[in-house]
PDB file with SEQRES, HELIX, SHEET and CRYST1 records, atoms N, CA, C and O in Angstrom:
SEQRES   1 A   70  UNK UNK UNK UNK UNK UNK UNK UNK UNK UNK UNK UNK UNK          
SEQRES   2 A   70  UNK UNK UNK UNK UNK UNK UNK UNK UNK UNK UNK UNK UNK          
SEQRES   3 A   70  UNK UNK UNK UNK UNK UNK UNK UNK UNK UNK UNK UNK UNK          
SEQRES   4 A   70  UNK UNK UNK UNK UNK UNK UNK UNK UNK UNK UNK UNK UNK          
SEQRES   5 A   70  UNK UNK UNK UNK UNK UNK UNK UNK UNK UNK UNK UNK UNK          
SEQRES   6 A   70  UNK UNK UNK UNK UNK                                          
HELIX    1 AA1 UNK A    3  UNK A    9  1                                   7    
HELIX    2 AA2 UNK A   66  UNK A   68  5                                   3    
SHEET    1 AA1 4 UNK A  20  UNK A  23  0                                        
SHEET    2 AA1 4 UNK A  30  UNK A  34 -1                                        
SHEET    3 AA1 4 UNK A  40  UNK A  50 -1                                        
SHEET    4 AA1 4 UNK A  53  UNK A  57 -1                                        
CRYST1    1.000    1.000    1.000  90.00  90.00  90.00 P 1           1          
ATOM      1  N   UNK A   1     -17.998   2.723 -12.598  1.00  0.00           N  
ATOM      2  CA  UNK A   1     -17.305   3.494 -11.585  1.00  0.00           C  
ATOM      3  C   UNK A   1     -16.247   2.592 -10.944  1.00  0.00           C  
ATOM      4  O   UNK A   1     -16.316   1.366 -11.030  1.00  0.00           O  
ATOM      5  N   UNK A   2     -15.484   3.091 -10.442  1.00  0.00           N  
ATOM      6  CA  UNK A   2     -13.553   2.552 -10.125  1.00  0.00           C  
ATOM      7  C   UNK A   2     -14.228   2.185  -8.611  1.00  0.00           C  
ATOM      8  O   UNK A   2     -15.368   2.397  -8.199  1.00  0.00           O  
ATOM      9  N   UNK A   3     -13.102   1.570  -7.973  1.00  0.00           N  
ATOM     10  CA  UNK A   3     -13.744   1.343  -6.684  1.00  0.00           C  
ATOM     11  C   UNK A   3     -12.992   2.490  -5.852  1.00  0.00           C  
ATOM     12  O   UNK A   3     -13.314   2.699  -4.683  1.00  0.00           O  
ATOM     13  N   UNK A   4     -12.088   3.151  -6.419  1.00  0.00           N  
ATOM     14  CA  UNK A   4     -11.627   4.425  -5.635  1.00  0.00           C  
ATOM     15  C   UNK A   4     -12.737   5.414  -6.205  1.00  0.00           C  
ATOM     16  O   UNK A   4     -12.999   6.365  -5.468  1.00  0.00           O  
ATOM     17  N   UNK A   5     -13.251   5.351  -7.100  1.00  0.00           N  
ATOM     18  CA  UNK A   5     -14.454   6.247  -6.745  1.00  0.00           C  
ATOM     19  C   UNK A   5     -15.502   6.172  -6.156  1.00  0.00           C  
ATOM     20  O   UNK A   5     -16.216   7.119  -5.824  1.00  0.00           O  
ATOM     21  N   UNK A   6     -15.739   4.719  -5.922  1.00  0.00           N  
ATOM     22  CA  UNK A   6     -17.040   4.580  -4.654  1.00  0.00           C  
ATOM     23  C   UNK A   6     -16.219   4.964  -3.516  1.00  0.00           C  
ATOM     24  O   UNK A   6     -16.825   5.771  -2.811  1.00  0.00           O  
ATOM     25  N   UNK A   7     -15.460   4.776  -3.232  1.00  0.00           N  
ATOM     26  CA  UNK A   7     -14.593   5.034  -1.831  1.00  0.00           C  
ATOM     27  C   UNK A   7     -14.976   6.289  -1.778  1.00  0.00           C  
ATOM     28  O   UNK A   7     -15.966   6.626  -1.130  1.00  0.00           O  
ATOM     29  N   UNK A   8     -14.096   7.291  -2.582  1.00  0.00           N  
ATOM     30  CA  UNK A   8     -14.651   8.788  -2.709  1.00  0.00           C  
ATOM     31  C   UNK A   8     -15.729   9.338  -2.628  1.00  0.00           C  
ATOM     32  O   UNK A   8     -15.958  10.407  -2.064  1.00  0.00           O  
ATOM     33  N   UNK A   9     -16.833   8.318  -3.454  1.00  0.00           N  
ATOM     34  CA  UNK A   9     -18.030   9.438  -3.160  1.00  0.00           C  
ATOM     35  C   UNK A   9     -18.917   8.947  -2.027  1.00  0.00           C  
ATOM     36  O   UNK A   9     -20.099   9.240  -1.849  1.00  0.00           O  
ATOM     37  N   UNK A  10     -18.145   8.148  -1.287  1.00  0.00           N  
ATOM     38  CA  UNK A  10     -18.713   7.749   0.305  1.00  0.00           C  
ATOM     39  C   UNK A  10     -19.291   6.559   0.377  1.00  0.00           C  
ATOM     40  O   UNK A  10     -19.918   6.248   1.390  1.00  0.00           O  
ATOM     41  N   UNK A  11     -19.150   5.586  -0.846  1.00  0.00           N  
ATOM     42  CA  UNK A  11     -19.810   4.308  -1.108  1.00  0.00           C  
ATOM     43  C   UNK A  11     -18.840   2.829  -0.622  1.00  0.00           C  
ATOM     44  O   UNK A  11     -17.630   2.884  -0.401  1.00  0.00           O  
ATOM     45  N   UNK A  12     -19.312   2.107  -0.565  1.00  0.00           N  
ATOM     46  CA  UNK A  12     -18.695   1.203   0.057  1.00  0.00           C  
ATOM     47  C   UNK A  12     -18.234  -0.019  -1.741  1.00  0.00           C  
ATOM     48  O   UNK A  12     -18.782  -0.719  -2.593  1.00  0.00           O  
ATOM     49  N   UNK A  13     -17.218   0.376  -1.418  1.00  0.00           N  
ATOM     50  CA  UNK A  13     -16.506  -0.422  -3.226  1.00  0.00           C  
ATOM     51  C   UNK A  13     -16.770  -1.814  -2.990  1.00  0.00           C  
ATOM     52  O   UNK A  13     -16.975  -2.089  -1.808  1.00  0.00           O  
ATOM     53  N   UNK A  14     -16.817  -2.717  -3.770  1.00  0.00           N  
ATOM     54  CA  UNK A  14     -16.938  -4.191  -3.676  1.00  0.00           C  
ATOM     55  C   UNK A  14     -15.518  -5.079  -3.408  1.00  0.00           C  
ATOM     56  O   UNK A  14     -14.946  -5.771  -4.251  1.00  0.00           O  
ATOM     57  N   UNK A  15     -15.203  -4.915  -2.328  1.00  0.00           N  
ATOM     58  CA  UNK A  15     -14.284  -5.892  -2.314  1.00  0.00           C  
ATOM     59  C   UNK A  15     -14.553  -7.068  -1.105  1.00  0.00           C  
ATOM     60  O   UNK A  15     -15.376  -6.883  -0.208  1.00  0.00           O  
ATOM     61  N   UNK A  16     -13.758  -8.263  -1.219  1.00  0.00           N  
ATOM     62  CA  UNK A  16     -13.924  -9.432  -0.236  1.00  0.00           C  
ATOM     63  C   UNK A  16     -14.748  -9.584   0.794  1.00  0.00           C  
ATOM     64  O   UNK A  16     -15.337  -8.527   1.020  1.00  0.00           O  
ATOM     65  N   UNK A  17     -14.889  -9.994   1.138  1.00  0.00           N  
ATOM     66  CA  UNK A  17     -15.948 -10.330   2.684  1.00  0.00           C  
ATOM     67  C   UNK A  17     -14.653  -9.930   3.929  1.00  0.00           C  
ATOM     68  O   UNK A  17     -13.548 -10.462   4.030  1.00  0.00           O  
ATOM     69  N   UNK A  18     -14.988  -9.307   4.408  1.00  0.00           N  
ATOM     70  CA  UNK A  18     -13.550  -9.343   5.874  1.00  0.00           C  
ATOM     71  C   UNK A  18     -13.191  -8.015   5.448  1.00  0.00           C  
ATOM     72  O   UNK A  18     -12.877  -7.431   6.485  1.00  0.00           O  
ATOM     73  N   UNK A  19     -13.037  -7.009   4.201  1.00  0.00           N  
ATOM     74  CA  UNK A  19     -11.996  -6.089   3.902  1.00  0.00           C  
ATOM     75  C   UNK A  19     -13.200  -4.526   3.842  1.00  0.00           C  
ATOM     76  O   UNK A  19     -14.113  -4.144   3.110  1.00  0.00           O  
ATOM     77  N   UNK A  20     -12.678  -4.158   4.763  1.00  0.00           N  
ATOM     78  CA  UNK A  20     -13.513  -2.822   4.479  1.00  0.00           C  
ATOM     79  C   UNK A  20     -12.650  -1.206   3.875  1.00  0.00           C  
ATOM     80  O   UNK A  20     -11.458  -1.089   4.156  1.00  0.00           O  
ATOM     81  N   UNK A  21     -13.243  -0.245   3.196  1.00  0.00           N  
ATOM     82  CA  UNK A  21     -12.625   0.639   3.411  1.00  0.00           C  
ATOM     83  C   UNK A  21     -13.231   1.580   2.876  1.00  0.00           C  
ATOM     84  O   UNK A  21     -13.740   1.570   1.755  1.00  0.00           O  
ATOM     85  N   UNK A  22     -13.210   2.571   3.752  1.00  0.00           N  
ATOM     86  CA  UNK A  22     -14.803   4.019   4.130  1.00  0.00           C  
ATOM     87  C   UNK A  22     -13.442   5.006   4.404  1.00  0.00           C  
ATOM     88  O   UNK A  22     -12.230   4.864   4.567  1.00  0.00           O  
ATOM     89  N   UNK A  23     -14.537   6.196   4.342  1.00  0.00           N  
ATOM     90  CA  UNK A  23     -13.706   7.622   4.320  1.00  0.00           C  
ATOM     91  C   UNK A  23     -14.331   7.650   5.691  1.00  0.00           C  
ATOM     92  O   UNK A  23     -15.442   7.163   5.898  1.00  0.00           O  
ATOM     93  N   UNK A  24     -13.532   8.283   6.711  1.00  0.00           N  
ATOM     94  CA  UNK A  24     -13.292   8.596   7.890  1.00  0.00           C  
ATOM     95  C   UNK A  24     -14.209   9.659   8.655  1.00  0.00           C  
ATOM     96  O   UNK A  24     -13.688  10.298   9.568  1.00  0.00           O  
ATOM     97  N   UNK A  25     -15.331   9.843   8.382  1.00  0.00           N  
ATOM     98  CA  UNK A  25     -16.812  10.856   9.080  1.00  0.00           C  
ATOM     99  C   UNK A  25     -15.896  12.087   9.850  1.00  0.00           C  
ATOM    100  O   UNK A  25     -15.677  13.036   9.097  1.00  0.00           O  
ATOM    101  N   UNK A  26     -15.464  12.191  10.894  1.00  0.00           N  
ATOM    102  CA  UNK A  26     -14.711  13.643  10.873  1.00  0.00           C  
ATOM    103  C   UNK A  26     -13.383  13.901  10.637  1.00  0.00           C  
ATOM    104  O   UNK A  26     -12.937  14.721  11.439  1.00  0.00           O  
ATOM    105  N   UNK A  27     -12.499  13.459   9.743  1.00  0.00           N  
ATOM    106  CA  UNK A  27     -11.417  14.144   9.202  1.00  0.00           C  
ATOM    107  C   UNK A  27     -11.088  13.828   7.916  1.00  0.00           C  
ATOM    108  O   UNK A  27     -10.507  12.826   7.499  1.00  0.00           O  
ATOM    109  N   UNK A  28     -11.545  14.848   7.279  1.00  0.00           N  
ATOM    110  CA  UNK A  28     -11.735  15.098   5.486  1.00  0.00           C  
ATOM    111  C   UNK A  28     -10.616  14.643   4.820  1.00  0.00           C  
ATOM    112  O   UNK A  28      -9.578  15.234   5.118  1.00  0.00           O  
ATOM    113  N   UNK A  29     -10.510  13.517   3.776  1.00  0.00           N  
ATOM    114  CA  UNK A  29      -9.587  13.000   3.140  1.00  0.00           C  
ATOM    115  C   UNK A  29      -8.929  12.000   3.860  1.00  0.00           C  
ATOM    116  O   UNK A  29      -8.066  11.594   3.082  1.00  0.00           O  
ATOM    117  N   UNK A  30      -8.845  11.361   4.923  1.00  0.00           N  
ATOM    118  CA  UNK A  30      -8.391  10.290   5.379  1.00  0.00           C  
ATOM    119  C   UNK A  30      -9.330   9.153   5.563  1.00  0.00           C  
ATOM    120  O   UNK A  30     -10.428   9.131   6.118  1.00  0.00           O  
ATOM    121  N   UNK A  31      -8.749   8.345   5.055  1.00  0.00           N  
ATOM    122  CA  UNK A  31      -9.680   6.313   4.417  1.00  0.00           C  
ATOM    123  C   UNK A  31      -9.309   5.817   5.652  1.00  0.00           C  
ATOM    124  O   UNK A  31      -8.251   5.966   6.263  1.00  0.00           O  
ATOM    125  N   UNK A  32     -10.843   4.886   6.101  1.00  0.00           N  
ATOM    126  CA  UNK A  32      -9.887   3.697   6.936  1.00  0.00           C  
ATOM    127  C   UNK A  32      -9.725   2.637   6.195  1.00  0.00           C  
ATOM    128  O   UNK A  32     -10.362   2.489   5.152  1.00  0.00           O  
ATOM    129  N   UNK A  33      -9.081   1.991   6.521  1.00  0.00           N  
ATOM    130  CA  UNK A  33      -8.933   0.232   5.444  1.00  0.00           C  
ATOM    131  C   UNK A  33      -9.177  -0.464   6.928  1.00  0.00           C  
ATOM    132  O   UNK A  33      -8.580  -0.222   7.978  1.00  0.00           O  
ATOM    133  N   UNK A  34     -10.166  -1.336   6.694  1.00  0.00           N  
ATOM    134  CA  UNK A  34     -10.531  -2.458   7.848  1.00  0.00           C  
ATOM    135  C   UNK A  34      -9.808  -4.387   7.483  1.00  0.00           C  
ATOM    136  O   UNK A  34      -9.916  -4.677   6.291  1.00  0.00           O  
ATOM    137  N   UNK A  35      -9.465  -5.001   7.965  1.00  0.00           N  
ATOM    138  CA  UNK A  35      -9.176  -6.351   7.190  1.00  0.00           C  
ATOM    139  C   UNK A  35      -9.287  -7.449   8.403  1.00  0.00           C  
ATOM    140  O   UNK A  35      -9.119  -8.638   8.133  1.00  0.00           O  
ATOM    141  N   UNK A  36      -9.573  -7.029   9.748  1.00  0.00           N  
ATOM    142  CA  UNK A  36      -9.332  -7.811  10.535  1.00  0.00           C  
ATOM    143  C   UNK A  36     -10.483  -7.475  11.426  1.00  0.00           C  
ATOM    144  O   UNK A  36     -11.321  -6.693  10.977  1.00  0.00           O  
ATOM    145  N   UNK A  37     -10.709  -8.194  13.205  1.00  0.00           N  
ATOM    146  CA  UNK A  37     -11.822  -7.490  13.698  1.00  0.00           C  
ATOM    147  C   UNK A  37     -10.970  -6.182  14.772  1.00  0.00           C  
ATOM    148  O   UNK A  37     -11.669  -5.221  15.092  1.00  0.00           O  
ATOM    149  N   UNK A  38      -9.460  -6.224  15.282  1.00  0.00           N  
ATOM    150  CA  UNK A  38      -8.377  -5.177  15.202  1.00  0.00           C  
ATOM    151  C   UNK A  38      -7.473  -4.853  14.245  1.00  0.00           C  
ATOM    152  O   UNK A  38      -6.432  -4.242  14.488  1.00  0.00           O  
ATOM    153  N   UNK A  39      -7.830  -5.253  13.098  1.00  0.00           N  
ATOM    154  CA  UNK A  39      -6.475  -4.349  12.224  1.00  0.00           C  
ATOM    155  C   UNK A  39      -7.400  -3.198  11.325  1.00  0.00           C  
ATOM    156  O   UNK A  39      -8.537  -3.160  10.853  1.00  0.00           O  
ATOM    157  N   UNK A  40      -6.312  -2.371  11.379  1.00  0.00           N  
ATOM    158  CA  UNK A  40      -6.881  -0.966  11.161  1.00  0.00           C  
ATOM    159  C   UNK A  40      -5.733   0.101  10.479  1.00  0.00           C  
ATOM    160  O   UNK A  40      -4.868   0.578  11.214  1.00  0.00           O  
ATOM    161  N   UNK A  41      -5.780   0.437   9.050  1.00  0.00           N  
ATOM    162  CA  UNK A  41      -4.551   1.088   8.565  1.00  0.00           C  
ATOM    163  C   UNK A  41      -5.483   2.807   8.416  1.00  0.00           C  
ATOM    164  O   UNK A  41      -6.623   3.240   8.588  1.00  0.00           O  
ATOM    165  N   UNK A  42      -4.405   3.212   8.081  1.00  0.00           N  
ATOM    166  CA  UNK A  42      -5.283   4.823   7.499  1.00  0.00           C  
ATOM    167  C   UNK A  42      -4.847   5.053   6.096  1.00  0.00           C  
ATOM    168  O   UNK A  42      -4.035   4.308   5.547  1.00  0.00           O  
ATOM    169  N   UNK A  43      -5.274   5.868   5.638  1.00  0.00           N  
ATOM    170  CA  UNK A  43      -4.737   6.379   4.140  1.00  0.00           C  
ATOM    171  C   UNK A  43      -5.342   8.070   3.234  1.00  0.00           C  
ATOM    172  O   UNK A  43      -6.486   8.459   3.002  1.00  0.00           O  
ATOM    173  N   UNK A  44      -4.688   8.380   3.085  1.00  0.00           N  
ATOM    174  CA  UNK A  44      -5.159   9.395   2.052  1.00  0.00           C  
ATOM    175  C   UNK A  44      -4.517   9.087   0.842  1.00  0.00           C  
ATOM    176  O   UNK A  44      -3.566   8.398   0.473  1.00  0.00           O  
ATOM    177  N   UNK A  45      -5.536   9.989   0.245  1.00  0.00           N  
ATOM    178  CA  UNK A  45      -5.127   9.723  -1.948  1.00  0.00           C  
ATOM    179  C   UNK A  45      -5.148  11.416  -2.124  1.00  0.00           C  
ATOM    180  O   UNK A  45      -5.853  12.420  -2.023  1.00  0.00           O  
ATOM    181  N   UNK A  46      -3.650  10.849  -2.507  1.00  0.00           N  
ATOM    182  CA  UNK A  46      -3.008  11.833  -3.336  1.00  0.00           C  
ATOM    183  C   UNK A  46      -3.102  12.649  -5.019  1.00  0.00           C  
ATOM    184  O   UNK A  46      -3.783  12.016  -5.825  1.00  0.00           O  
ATOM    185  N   UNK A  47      -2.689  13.507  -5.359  1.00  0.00           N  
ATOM    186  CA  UNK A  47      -2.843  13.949  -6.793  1.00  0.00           C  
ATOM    187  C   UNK A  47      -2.407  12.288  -7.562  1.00  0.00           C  
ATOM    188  O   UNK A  47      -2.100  11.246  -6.984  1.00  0.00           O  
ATOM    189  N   UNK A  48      -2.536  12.574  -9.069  1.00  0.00           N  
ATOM    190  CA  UNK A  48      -2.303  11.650 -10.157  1.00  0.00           C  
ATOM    191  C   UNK A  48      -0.160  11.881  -9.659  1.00  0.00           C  
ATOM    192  O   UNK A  48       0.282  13.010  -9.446  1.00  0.00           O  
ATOM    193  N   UNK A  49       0.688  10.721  -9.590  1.00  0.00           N  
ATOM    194  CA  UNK A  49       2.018  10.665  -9.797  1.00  0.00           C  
ATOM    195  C   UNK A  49       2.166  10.618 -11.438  1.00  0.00           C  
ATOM    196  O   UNK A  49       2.915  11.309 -12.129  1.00  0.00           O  
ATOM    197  N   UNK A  50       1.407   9.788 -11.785  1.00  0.00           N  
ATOM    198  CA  UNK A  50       1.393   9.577 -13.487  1.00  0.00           C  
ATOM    199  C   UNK A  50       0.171   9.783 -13.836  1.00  0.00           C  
ATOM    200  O   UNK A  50      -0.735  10.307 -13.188  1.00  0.00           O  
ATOM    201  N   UNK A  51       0.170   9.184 -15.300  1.00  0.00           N  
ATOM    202  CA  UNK A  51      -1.154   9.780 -16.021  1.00  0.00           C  
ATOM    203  C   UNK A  51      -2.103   8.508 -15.787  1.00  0.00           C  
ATOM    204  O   UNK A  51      -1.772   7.400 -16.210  1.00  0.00           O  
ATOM    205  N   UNK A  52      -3.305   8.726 -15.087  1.00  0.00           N  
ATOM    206  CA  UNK A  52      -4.182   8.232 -14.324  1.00  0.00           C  
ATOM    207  C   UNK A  52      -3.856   7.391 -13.076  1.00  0.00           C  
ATOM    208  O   UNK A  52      -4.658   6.586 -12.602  1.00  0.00           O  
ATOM    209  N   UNK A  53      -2.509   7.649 -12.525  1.00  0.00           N  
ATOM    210  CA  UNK A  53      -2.638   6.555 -11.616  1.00  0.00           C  
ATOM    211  C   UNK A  53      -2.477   7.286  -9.918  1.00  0.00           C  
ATOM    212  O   UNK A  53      -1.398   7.821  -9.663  1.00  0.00           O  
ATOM    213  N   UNK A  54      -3.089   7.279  -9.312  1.00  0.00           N  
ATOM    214  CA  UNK A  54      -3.516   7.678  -7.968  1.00  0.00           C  
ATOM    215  C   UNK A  54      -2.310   7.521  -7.031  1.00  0.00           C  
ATOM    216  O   UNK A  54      -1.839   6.383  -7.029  1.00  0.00           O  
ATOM    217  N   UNK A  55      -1.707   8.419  -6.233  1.00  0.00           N  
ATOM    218  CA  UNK A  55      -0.895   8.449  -5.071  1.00  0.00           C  
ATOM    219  C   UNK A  55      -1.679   8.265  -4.011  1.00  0.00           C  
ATOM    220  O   UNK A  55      -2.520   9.117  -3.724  1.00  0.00           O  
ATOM    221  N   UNK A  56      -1.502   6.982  -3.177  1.00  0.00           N  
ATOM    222  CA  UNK A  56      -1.827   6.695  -1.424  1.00  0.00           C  
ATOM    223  C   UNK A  56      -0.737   6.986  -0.694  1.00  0.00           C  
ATOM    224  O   UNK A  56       0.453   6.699  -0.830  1.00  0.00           O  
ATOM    225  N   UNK A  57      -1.390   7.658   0.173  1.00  0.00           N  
ATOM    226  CA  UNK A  57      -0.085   7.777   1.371  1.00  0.00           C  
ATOM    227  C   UNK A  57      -0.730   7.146   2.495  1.00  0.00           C  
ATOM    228  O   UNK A  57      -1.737   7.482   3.119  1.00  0.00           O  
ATOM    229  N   UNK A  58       0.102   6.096   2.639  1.00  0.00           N  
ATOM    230  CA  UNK A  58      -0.346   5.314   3.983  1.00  0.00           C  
ATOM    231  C   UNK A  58       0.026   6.452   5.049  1.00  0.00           C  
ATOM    232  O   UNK A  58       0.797   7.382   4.816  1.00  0.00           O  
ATOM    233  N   UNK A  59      -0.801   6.177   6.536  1.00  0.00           N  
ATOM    234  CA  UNK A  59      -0.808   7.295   7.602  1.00  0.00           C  
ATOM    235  C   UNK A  59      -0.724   6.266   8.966  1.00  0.00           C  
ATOM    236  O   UNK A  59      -0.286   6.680  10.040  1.00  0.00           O  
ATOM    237  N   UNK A  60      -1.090   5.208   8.816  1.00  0.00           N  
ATOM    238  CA  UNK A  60      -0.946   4.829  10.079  1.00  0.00           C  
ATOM    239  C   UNK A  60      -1.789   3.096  10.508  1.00  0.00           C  
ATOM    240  O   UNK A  60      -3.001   2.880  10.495  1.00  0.00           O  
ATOM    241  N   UNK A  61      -0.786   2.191  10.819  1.00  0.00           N  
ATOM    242  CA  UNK A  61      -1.189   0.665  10.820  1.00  0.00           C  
ATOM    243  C   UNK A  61      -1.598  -0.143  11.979  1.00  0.00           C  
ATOM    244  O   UNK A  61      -0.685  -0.955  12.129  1.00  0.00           O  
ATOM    245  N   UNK A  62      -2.230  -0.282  12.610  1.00  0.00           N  
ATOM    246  CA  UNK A  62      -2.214  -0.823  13.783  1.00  0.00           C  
ATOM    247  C   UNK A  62      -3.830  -1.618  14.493  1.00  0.00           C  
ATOM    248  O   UNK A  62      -4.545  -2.486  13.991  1.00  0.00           O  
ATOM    249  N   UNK A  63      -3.919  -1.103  15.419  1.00  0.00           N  
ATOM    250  CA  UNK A  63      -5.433  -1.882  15.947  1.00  0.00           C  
ATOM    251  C   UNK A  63      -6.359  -0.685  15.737  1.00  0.00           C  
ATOM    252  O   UNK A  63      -6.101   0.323  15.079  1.00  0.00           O  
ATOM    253  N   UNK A  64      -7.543  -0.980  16.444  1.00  0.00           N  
ATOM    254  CA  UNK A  64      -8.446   0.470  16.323  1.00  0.00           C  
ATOM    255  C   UNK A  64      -8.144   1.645  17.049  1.00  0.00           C  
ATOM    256  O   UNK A  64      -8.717   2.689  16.735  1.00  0.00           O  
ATOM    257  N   UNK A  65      -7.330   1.625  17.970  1.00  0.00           N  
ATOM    258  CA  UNK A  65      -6.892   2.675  19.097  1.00  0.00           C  
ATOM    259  C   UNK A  65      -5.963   3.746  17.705  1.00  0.00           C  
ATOM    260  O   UNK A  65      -5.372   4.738  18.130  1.00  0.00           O  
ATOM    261  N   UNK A  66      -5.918   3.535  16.524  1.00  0.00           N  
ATOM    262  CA  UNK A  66      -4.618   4.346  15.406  1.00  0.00           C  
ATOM    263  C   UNK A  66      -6.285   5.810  15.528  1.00  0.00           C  
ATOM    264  O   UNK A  66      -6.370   7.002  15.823  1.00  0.00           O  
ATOM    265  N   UNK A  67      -7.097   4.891  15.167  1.00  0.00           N  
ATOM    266  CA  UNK A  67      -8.643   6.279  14.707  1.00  0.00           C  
ATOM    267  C   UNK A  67      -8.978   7.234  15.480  1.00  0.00           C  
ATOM    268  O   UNK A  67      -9.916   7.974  15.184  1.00  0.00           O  
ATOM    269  N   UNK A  68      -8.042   7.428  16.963  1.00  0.00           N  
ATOM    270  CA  UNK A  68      -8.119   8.049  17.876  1.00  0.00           C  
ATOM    271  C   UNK A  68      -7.088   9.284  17.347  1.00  0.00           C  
ATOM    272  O   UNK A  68      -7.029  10.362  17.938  1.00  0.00           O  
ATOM    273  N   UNK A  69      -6.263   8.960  16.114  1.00  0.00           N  
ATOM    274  CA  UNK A  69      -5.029   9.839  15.376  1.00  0.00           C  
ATOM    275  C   UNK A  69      -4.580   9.524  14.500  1.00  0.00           C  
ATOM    276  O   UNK A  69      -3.392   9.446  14.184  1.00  0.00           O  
ATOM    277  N   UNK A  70      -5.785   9.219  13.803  1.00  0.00           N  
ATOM    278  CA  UNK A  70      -5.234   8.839  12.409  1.00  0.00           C  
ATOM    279  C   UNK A  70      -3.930   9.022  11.298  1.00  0.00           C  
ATOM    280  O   UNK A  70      -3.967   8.460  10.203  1.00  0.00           O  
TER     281      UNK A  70                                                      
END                                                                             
């Protein structure tokens, strides 16, 4: 399994020590990405642009106060 599919099916993917990134508990389809103990981006995944490769649309970069509007 891809690590955008653990992301997806609510699992926590294996990456670095420090780097987190979970689907968002009340608003469906938006990721947080964690990397800091305030940095805080948002993201949704988009249809395929090409053949297998995933569209992110970044939504929003900042401290934790962004999860208040993602």
């Amino acid at each position: 399994m891809s690590d955008l599919q653990e992301i997806e099916a609510g699992r926590q993917a294996d990456f670095r020590h420090g780097l987190r990134v979970k689907p968002l508990t009340d608003i469906p389809d938006v990721m947080e990405m964690t990397w800091a103990p305030d940095g805080r981006a948002t993201f949704s995944i988009g249809s395929e642009v090409g053949s297998g490769k995933r569209h992110v649309r970044w939504r929003r970069c900042g401290t934790h106060s962004i999860i208040r509007n993602p």
